[in-house]
Steps between C-alpha positions, in 0.01 A plus 500: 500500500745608793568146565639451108657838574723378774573215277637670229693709723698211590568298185705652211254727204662199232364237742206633579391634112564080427262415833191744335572351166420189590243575679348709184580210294318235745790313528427437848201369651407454872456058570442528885322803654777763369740391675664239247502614149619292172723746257608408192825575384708802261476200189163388579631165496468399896311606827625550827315503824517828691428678806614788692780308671585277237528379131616176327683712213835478448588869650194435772702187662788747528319800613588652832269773678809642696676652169101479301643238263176406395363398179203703337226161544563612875472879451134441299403183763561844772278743332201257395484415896525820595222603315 
């Protein structure tokens, strides 16, 4: 719980409250040991690999840690491992 706790402090509450959908939704399942996760995307329509440092999404090839850019697959992908 305090490690999801320090995620959420990071991430913006619109960004996170997308990441916990998904994950209430099971749109995101762990494929290697919880550290690579597959998410499916807003339309349902595709799936994007995912981890904690990196997504094949659109906004996850142009997410950037330094200004927390980072697409919501990543923010979910960071609270499944943490837990």
């Amino acid at each position: 719980a305090a490690a999801k706790a320090a995620v959420v402090a990071v991430f913006k509450p619109a960004q996170v409250a997308k990441a916990e959908e998904l994950i209430a939704d099971g749109g995101i399942v762990p494929i290697r040991a919880r550290r690579v996760f597959r998410a499916v995307s807003t339309d349902g329509a595709r799936t994007y690999l995912t981890a904690k440092n990196s997504c094949t999404c659109a906004a996850g090839l142009k997410s950037n840690l330094v200004d927390q850019r980072v697409c919501f697959h990543r923010i979910a992908a960071t609270i499944l491992a943490a837990a």
